[in-house]
N, C-alpha and C positions, 0 to 999 in steps of 0.2 A: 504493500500500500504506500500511497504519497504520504510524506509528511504532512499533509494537514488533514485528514483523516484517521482517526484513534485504532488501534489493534485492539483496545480490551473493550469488552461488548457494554459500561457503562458508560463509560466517555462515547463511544461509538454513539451511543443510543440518546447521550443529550446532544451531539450532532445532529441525529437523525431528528430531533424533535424542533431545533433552530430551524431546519429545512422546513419543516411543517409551517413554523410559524409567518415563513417568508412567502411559503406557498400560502395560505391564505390571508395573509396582512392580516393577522390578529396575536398581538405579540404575546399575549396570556391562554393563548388556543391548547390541549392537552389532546393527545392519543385518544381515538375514541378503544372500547374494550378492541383485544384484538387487532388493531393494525401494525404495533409496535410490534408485536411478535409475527409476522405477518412480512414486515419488513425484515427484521433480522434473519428471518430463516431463508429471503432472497437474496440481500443487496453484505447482510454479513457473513453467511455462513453458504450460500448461493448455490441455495436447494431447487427443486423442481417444486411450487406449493399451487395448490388448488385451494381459490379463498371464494366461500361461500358466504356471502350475507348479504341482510334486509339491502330494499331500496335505500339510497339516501343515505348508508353506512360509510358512503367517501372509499371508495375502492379505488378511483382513479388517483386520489390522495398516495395511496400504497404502491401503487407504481412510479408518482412523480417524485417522491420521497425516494423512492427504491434509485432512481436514475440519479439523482442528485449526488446520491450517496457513493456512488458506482464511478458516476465522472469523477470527482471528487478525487477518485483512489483511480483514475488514470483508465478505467476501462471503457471502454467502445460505446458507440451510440446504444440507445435501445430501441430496438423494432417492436412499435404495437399494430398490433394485428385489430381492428376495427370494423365492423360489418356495414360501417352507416355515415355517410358526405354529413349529417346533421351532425350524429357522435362525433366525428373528428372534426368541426368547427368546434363544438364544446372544449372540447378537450385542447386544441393549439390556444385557444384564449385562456384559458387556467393553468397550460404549462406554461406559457413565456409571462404571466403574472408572479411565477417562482423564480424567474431568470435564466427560463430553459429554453434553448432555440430547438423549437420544435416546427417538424416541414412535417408536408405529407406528398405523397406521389400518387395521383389518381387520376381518372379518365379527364377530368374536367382542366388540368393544369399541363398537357404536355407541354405547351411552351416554355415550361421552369422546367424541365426533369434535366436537362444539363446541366444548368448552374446546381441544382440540389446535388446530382454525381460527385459536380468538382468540391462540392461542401463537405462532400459525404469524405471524401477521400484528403481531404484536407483536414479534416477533425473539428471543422465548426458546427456540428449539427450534435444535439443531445439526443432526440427521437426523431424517429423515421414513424410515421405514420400512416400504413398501407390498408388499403380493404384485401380482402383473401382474393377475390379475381385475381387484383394482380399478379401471382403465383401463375397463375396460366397466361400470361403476357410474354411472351419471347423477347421481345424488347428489354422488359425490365431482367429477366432471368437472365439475360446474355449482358447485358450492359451494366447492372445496379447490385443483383444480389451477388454474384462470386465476389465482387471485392466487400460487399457489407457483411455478410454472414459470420466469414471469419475472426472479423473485428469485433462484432456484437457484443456487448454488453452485459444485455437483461435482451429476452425475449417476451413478448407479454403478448396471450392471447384475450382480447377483451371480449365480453358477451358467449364465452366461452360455452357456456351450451348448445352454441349454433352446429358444433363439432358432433352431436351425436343426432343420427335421425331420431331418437326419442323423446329427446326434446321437441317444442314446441315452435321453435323458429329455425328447423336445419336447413344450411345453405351447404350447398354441395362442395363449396371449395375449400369449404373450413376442412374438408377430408385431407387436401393438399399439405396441410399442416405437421400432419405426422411423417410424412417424408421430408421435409424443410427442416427438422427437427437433426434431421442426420447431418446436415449440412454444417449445423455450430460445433464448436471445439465441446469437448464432454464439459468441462466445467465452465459452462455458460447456463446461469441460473434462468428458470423458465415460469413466469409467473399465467397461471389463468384463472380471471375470474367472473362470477358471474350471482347474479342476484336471483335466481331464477332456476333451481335445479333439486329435482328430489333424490331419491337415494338411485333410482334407476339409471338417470342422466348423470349423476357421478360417477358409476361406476365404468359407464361406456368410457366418461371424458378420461378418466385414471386409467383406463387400459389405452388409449391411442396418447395420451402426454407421455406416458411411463407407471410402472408400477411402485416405483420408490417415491412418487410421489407424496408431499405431505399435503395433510386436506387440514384446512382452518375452517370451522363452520359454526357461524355464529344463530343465537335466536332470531326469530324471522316477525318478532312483534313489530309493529311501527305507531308509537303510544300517539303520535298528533292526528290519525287516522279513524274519522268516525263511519265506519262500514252501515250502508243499508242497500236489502234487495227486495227486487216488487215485481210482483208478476203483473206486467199489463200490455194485456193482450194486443191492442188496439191502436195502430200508428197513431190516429188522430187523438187519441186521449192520452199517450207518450205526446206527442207535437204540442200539446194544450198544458201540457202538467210543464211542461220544460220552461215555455214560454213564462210559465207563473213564477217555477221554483226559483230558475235562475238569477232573477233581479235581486233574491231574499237572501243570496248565497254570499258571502265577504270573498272580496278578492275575485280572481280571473280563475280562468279553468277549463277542460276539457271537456268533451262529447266524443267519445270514441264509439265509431258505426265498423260495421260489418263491411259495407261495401258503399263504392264509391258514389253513386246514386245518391244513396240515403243523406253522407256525408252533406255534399251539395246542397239537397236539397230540405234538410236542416235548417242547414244557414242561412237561408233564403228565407225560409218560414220565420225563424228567430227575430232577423232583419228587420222583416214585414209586420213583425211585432215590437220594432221599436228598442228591439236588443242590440249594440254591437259585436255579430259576429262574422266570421269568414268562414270556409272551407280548406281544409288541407287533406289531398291524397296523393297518387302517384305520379297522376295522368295530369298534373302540373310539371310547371319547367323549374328548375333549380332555383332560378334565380327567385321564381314566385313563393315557392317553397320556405328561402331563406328569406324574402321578405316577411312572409308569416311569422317564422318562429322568431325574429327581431320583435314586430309589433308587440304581440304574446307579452315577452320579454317584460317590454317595457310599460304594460298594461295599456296598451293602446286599445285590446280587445279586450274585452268581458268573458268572451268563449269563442275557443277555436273547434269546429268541426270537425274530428280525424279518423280517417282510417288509419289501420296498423302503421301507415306510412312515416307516422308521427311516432316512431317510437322507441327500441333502443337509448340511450344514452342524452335525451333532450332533457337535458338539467333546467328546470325552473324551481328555485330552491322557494319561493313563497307563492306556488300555486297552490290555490283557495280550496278547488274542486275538481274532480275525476268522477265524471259521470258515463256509461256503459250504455247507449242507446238499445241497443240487445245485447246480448250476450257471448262471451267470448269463448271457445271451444274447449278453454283449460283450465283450471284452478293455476296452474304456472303463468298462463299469457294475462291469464287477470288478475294476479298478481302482480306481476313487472307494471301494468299500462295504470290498476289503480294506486300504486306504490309513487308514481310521479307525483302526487300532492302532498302537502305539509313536508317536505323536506327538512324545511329549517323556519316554519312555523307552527308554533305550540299549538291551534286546532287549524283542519281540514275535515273535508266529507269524501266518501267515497259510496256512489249511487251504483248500483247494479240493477237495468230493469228488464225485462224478459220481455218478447214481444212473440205475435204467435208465428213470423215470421222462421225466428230463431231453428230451429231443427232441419228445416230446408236450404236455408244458408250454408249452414257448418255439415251438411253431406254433401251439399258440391262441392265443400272445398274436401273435405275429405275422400269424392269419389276419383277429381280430378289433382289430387296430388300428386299418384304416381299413375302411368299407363298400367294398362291391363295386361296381362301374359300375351295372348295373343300382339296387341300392339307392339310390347315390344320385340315378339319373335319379330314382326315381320319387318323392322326396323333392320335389325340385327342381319337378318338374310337378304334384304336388299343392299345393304353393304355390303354383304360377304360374295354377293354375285356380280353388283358393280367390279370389286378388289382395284378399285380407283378412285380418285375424289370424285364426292359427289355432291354437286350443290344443294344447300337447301330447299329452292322450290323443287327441284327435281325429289325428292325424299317427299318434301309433303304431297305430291300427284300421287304417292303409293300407298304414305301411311297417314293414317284415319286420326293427325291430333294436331290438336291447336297448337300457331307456332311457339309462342309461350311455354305449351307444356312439352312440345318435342323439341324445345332446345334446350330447356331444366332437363330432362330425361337424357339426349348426348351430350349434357355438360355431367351427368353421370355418371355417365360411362367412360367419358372424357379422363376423368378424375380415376375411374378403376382403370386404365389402363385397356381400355375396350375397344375405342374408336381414338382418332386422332384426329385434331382441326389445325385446317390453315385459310384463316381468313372463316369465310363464309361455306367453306367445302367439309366434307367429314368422308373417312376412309375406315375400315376394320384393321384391327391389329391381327397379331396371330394368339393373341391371349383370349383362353378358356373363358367362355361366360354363361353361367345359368341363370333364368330370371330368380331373383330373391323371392319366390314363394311365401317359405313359410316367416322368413324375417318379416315382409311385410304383410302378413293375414296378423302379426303377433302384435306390429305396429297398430295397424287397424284396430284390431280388438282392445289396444291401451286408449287407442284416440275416443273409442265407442264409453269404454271406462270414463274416459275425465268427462265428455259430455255428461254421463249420468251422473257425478258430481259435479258440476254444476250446475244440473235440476234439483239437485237437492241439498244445494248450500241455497237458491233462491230460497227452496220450499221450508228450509228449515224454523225450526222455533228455538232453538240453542244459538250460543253465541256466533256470528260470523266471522271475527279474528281466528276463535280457536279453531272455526271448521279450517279455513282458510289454510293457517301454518299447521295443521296436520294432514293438509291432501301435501303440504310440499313436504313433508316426513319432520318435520321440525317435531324435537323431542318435548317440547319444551310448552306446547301448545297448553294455553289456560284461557279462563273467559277472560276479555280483554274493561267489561263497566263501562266500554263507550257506546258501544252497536246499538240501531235497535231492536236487536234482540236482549241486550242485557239490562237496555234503559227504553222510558218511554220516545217514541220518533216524536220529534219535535214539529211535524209540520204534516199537511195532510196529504192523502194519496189521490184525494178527488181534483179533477179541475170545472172550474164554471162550466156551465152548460153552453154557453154564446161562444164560449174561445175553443170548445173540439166540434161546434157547427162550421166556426171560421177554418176550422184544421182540418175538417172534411172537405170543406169548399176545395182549400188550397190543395188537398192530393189530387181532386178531380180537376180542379181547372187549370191544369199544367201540361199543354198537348204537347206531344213534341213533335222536332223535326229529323229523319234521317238523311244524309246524304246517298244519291246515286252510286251505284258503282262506276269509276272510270275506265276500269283496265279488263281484261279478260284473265284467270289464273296464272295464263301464260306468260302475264308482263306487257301484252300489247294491249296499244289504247282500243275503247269502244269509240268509235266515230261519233262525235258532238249530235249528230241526225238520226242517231242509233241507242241514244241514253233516253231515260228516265229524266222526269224532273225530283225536284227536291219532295220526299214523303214525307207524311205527315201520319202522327201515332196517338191518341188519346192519355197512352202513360207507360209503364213499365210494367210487366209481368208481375201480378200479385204485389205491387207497392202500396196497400192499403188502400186506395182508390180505383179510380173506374181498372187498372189492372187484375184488381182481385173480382172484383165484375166479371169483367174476363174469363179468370181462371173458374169463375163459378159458371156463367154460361156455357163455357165448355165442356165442363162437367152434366150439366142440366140436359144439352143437348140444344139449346137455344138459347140467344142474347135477349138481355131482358129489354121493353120501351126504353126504360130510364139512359142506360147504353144507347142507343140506335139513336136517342132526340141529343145525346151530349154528343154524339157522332155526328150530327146531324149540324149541327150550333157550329164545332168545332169546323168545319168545311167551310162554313158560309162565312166565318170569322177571318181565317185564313186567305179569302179574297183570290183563291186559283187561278193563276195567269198564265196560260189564256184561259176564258171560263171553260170550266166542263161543260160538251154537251149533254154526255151521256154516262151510263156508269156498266162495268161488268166486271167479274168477277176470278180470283182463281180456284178453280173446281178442285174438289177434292174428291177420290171413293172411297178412303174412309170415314166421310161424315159427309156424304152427297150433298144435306141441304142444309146445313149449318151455315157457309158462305154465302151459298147463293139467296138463305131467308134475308140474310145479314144489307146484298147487296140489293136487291130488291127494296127493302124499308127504305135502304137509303136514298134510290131515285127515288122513292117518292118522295121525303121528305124532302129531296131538292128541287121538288119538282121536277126533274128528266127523265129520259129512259131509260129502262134497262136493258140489254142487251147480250144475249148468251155468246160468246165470239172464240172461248176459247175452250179446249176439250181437253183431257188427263188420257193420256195413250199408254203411258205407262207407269204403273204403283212406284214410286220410290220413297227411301225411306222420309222419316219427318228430317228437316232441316239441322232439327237440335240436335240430331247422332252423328252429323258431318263436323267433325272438327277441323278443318281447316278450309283454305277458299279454295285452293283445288279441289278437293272432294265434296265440297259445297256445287262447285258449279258443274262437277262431272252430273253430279246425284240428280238435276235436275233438267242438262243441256238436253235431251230428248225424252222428256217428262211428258210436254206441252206440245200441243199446235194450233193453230188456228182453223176453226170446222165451221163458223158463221159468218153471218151478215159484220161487216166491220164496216158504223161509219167514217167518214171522213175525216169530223169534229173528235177536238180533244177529248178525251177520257181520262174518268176515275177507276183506277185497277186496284179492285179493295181482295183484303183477306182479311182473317183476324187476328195474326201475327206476322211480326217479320224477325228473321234472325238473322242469318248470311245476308241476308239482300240480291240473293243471284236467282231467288225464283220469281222476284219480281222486275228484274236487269234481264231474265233472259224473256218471262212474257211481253216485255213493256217492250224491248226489239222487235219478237214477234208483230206485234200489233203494227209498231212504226213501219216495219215493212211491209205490212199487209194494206197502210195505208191510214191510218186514225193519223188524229192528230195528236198533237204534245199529250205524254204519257205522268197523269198525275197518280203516284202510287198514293193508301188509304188504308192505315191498321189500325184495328183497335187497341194493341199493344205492341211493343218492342220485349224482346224476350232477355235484352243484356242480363246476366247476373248482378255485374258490377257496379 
């Protein structure tokens, strides 16, 4: 060690504690239980430690302490490992407040990744702070890591659960990790940690970190946390209660939804009630993204709107509230997301409400996690018969899955050494692979488990702390005197009668619009004289308004008046340019006259005609089995033809959902060619998930 670094472990450890107090500018600050020992077993004695504890417990403290400590005594930068562009804005602004020059190297900054190399090899850089992709970057692996690895320092993997698939957030490159591990000198100390893990998910992360691993794992109480959960069934009376609760709530705070839809349109409702709120999900740009969690910050908003997107590592140490618009698929993930509030103030709320929505959401995310056996045979064996690169649209024309989940699925296998990518192509290795069967029927059946606890941490009449810290194994689990369960709820469950009429209004009077298809599967354009015009949709699939309508006439066998007259409003509103003369339909044989009743009411209440023009020659499957837009557009390019009178005049081409949008891009060509005029598509729903 440098001279100014102590060799004996109590001078060491009033060093270690100076460091603390510079890290957080509070010169009277003390170790919270466990970090001190936590450090020492890294940065003095520089062990492999896996550190389990509560939200808010300052983990990232333990690392920037651990580094400090580490430079100090002359050793190499430290690489943290981060899953999240938000997490590693947090964390560069709380390490260079300690006096740590901390970078990061990620997809958004190539323009710096030279000058960081020359830093890196210069020895001006304390942390390197990478997401796991970059591990399958060629770039960075040929140019960054062979000279960093060997210098390293401290290795830290943060959010460290992301490493087991039984955890609740696994990203596939966090697998990447255990091979990068071989890469460091043996005694380079390896910290992971993670707020979020029960005995199952520690035991996977202890066998790919190392087996001499030492595990720190503290109580999972968080005493500023007042838990309540509520079963309410009904968006508009969740939309109605929020709008009430929220104003009476101290401080700012979260709305965390299922999917992106909801998120949106939330905040919108919120808004329109005279709340300051936003939206935050995926399907935003970075920069908007980073604009939100500033605002948040700095209480510019009252409530931000979020999908999961918002989540890992966004430290707001005096957020008010963490409220759960449904519910989340894990005692772990609703753990981590309601753990964001009361950090570092004495009370917060944390809302869990159940809607009837809930159990349909979390089995598509659950069915569409990993492909099926079949899908991925035949992934597998279109590679193996290619035995040359193959592009990605070329792979989705054969196999049956959305690009999303067929590039999670060969980022995979990517990782197990299956397939190999260069660019946008993927090729077979000559490494053995059988699909994971029984590993994942076992995952499944745990995912099936945490859903039924958390039916019945809603349902329960016992405290919700303790149910809480005993699904994550926490030994330690007591009634907590805050919940209400333990104490009377302070506020009620009902809301006015006028404000979930206004919340009904607002799910049904929100039509929307889909965009045309431009291109055909193949990559070439459709001819501008050959498209669709822009459609129009009443609402979303089952989204508490006219969608669940929807989902009920469909079921019924018939759309109800109430439907058919807001169908009816919604056209006449939207002002069709050029006007419809007429309207027709597309045919179905498995519900002959569900469309055609559908389309029928509709000329009339537009006053035009109806008109039969197009015929179903051949059964294919529904839209919603085609997972991607090649198999979308094979499934229905000789579906359709045209068998009647086709006038001249524009048309309305109604169905009662859309999903791909290629069954109404390849009728609506049909038509244009047969001779109609401008081609206005007309559904009662959009089928998005998200």
């Amino acid at each position: 060690m440098s001279s100014g670094v102590a060799t004996d472990v109590e001078t060491w450890s009033a060093q270690a504690l100076a460091a603390l107090r510079s890290l957080t500018g509070r010169p009277n600050d003390e170790f919270r239980d466990g970090q001190l020992a936590a450090i020492q077993a890294v940065a003095f004695r520089r062990e492999r430690v896996l550190v389990v504890q509560r939200t808010g417990w300052g983990k990232s403290a333990v690392y920037f302490v651990a580094t400090k400590m580490l430079r100090d005594a002359r050793s190499g930068p430290t690489i943290i490992v981060s899953p999240l562009l938000a997490l590693m804005r947090n964390q560069i602004a709380a390490g260079r407040e300690a006096g740590l020059n901390i970078v990061t190297i990620n997809s958004t900054n190539n323009d710096d990744w030279f000058q960081i190399t020359e830093d890196l090899a210069d020895d001006k850089i304390d942390a390197l702070l990478v997401a796991p992709e970059r591990f399958a970057n060629q770039e960075f692996l040929d140019d960054v890591l062979p000279n960093l690895a060997p210098r390293a320092g401290l290795f830290v993997v943060d959010e460290v659960h992301c490493i087991s698939d039984w955890g609740h957030d696994f990203r596939p490159d966090y697998r990447r990790i255990g091979r990068l591990l071989e890469l460091l000198p043996k005694n380079v100390p390896v910290l992971g940690t993670t707020a979020t893990a029960n005995d199952r998910v520690v035991n996977d992360v202890t066998a790919q970190l190392g087996e001499s691993i030492t595990t720190i794992r503290g109580p999972l109480d968080r005493e500023s946390l007042r838990l309540d959960a509520i079963s309410m069934p009904s968006r508009a009376h969740r939309l109605a209660w929020l709008s009430e609760i929220i104003p009476t709530l101290e401080g700012t705070g979260i709305v965390y939804c299922l999917t992106v839809n909801d998120a949106h349109r939330l905040a919108e409702w919120l808004r329109n009630e005279g709340i300051a709120a936003e939206s935050y999900a995926a399907d935003l740009s970075t920069d908007t993204k980073t604009r939100l969690e500033d605002r948040l910050l700095r209480n510019d908003l009252k409530v931000l709107c979020a999908t999961s997107a918002l989540g890992m590592g966004y430290d707001k140490p005096d957020l008010g509230f963490v409220i759960h618009y449904q519910s989340p698929g894990s005692p772990i993930s609703y753990y981590q997301q309601v753990g964001r509030a009361g950090r570092a103030i004495p009370n917060a709320v944390g809302i869990l409400l159940s809607g009837s929505e809930d159990s349909d959401i979390q089995e598509w995310f659950m069915q569409t996690a990993f492909p099926s056996r079949p899908e991925a045979e035949t992934l597998i064996e279109l590679l193996e018969k290619r035995a040359d690169w193959t592009s990605l649209p070329a792979i989705e024309e054969r196999v049956n899955l959305r690009r999303g989940r067929l590039q999670q699925m060969l980022k995979v296998l990517e990782v197990e050494g299956v397939v190999e990518r260069n660019g946008m192509k993927y090729r077979r290795t000559l490494k053995k692979w059988t699909y994971p069967e029984e590993r994942l029927a076992k995952i499944n059946a745990a995912r099936r488990i945490e859903q039924d606890a958390m039916l019945k941490y809603i349902s329960s009449d016992i405290c919700l702390m303790q149910i809480l810290r005993g699904l994550l194994d926490d030994p330690e689990s007591v009634p907590c005197g805050r919940c209400t369960r333990c104490v009377e709820r302070p506020y009620s469950v009902d809301a006015d009668r006028g404000t979930v009429g206004r919340a009904r209004d607002f799910l049904r009077g929100r039509p929307l619009t889909f965009e045309p298809r431009k291109q055909y599967s193949g990559g070439s354009k459709i001819p501008e004289n050959r498209r669709v015009e822009q459609g129009r949709a009443l609402g979303v699939w089952n989204d508490g308004g006219w969608g669940s309508e929807t989902r009920d006439g469909k079921e019924a066998g018939e759309f109800s008046d109430a439907l058919v007259a807001a169908l009816v409003e919604t056209v006449k509103a939207a002002r069709l340019s050029p006007k419809p003369a007429w309207v027709t339909d597309i045919p179905s044989l498995r519900a002959p006259t569900l469309v055609l009743s559908l389309a029928q009411r509709l000329a009339d209440g537009l006053g035009i005609p109806y008109v039969a023009s197009i015929a179903k020659v051949r059964e294919s499957q529904p839209q919603s089995t085609r997972a991607n837009s090649a198999q979308q557009h094979s499934n229905v390019a000789t579906s359709f033809e045209v068998a009647g009178e086709v006038p001249s005049g524009p048309v309305i081409l109604i169905d009662d959902l859309v999903d791909s949008r290629w069954t109404m891009t390849v009728v609506g060509e049909a038509l244009l060619e047969a001779g109609s005029g401008a081609v206005h598509p007309v559904v009662l729903a959009v089928t998005t998930p998200g």
